[in-house]
N, C-alpha and C positions, 0 to 999 in steps of 0.2 A: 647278566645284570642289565635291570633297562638303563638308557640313559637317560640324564635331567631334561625333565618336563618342559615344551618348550611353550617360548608366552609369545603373543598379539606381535610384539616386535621381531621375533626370528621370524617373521613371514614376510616376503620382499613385497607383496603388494595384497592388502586385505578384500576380496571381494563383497564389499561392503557398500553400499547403495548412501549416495548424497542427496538424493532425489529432485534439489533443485534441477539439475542438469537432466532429468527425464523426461522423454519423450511420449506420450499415450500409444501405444501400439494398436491396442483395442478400445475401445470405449462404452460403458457401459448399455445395457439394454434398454436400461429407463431410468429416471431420475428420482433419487429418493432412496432412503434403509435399504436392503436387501436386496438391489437390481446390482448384480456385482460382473464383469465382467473379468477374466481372474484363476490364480489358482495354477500358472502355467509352468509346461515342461518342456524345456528348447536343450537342440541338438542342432550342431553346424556340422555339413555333412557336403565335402565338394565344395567350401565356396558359399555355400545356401543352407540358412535356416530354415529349419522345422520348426515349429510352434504347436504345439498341445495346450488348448486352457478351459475352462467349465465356463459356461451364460447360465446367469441364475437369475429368478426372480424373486420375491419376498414369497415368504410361507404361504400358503392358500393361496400362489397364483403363477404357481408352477414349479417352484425351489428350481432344484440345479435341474434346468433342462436337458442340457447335452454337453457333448465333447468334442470341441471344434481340431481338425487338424489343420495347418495354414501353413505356407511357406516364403520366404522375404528372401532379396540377394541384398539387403541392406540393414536387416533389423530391424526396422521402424514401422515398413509397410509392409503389410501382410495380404496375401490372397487365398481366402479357404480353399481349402481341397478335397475336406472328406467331413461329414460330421456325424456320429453315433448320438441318438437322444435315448433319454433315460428308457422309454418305451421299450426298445431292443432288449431290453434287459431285466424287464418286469419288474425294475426298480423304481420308487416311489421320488428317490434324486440319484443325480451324481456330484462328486467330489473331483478330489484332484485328480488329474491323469499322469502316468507318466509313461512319456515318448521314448522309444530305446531303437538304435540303429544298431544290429545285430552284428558280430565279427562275420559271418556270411553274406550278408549287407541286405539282409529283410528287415522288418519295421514290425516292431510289438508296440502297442498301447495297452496299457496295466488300468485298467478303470473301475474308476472306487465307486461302490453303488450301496443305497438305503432299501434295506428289508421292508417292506410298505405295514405302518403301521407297529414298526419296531422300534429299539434306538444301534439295534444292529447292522453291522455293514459290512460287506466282502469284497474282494475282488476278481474280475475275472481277466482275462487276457484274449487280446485280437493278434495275429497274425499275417502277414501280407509282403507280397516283395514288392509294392510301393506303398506311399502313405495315401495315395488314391483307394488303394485295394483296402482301406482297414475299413472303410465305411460297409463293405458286404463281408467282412473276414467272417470265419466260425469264433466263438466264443469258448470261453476255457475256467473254470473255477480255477484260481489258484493259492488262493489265501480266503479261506471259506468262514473264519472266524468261529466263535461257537458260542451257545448258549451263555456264556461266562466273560466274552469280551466281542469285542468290535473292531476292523479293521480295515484300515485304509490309510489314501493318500501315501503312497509307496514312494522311492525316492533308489531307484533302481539302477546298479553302477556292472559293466562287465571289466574285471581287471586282474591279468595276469591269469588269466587261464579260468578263471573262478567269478561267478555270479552273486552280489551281493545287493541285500534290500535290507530297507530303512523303511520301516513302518510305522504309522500315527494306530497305538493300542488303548483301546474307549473299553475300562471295566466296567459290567452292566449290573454290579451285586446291587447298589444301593438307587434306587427311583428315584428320578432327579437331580442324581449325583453323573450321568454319564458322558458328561465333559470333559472330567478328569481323563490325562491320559498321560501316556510314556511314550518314546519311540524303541522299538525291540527289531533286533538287528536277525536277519536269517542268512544264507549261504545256498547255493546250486551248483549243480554240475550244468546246468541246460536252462534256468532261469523261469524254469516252469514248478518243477520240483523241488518243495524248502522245508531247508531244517533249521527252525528256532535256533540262536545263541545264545540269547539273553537281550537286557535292556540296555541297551547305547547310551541314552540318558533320559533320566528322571527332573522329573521338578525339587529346584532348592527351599526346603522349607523356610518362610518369612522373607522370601522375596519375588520379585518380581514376575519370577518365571513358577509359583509357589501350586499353583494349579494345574499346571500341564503343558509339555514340552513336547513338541513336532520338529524334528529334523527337515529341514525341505529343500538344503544343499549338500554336498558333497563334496571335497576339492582337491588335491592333492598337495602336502603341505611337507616341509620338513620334520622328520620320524614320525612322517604315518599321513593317514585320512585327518582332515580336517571340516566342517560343517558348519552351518549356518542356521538356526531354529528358530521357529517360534514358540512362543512362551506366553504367558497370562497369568496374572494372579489374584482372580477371582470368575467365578462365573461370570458375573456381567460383563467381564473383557471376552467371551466367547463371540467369536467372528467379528474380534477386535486388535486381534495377537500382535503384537510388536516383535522386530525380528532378535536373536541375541547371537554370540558368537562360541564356537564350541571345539575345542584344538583335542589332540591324538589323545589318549589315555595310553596306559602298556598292552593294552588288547588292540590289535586287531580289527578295525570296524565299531569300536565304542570310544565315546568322547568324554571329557568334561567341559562342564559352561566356566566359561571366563569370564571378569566384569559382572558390579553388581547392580547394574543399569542394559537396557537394550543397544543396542549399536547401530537400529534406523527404527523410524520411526516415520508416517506420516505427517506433517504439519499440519494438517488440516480434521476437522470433523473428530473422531475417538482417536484418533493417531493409529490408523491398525498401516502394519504394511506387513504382510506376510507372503511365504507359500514362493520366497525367492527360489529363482533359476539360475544356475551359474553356470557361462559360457567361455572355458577356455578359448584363450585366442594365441594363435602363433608368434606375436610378439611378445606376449608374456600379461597382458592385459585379460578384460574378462566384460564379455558382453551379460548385463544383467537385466532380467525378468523379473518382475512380481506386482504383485495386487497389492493397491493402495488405495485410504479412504480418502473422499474428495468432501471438501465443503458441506455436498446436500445430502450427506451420508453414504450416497452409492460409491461404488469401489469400482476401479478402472484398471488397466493390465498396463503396466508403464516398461519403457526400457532405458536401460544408460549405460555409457561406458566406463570403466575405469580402471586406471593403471597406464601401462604404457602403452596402451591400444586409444589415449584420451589426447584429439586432437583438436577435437570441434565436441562441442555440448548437442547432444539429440537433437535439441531446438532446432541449433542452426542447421545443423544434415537437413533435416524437415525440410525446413526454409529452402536451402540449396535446391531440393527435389523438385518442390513446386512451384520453386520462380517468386518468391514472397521479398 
């Protein structure tokens, strides 16, 4: 028998994003709609974060260029180390990446990429035993998508012996309609090789999240996997998604949405904040990533603390750094 479903309050600390309290990690490429800096996949590894995120420009003047790899001993400040652009990969863009530090301790990047001239997308996979090495790694189809849907933005967890991915799934039946989407949950032996399980979660008809739900965290929570999504509910919220909250279901690796409202939001511009990162930390707190709109419409890569790792607000770390 399972047991009763657990709510927002049995979790001793929500990794949930205030935003006032964020720091810009990245900043955007240019000013204005579509220059997005964003999209990121962080991993603390020794002491030192990894950071995976997309640079993109508006439509017709480059979309998602490349995929930055970069490393911080603080969080805040980052120094690139590797970059992959869309080129490498005879893709028209790219999308989210996500970073993975192997139980053997190599370094995969999972990179979501546009069928040139399609609304199709796949993923392939880099290899490497540093994050230095991913920028010449060989490449790997791994999630190849098909004529019938679109796949990407992966959200890639290794846990208890068993390889588990959280995928953003784009139906291509209806022209026009291919925003729509589900996140659909697979399983590996080796993290290369997957076998579908089904849909993790779906959009709730006549609300918020009513057009299409993107899983983009993962965390571990009392009876089971817990996550964090983006959601939108309508077209015109497309690469505007506000983030929502999503606790264990009786399965395994699928959730349901809680709350009939988002749980962050940007204050600024269309309010999008999506495409969060959540970074367990040893005191029990959670160092967070993700893409927020600003003011001039362009979107920037923000970080912040929270929970019991929340001594000082990003700002002031900043500040301390550079003497301000």
């Amino acid at each position: 028998m399972p047991g009763p479903a657990i709510t927002p309050d049995d979790l001793p600390v929500l990794p949930v994003p205030r935003v006032t309290d964020a720091a810009v990690a990245v900043a955007p490429p240019g000013s204005g709609a579509g220059f997005w800096a964003g999209a990121p996949s962080a991993v603390l590894v020794d002491g030192t974060y990894h950071l995976a995120y997309r640079m993109r420009a508006p439509l017709g003047r480059g979309r998602g260029m490349a995929n930055v790899i970069a490393r911080s001993t603080d969080g805040v400040r980052f120094e690139p180390v590797a970059e992959v652009t869309k080129y490498r990969f005879g893709a028209e863009s790219l999308e989210r990446p996500a970073l993975v530090h192997t139980p053997d301790g190599r370094w995969r990047l999972y990179v979501s990429c546009a069928t040139p001239g399609t609304k199709h997308w796949w993923v392939d996979v880099l290899e490497a035993d540093t994050p230095e090495g991913l920028a010449g790694a060989p490449r790997r189809t791994v999630l190849p998508g098909s004529d019938r849907h679109a796949v990407k933005d992966p959200v890639v967890l290794h846990r208890n012996g068993l390889w588990h991915l959280w995928a953003s799934v784009h139906p291509l039946d209806l022209p026009q309609h291919e925003d729509r989407m589900t996140t659909e949950y697979a399983t590996s032996p080796d993290g290369v090789d997957w076998t579908w399980r089904g849909t993790a979660l779906a959009p709730t008809t006549g609300a918020w999240d009513a057009r299409g739900v993107r899983v983009s965290a993962v965390f571990e929570a009392p009876g089971g996997l817990a996550a964090t999504y983006d959601g939108r509910a309508s077209a015109a919220e497309n690469w505007e998604e506000r983030t929502g909250l999503a606790l264990p279901d009786d399965r395994r690796g699928f959730f349901r949405a809680v709350g009939d409202a988002p749980v962050a939001e940007s204050p600024e511009g269309l309010r999008g904040l999506r495409y969060l990162s959540v970074v367990p930390l040893a005191d029990g707190g959670y160092r967070l990533f993700y893409e927020a709109t600003r003011a001039d419409g362009s979107h920037d890569l923000r970080t912040e603390l929270i929970g019991a790792a929340l001594h000082k607000t990003d700002t002031e770390r900043a500040e301390d750094l550079v003497g301000v």
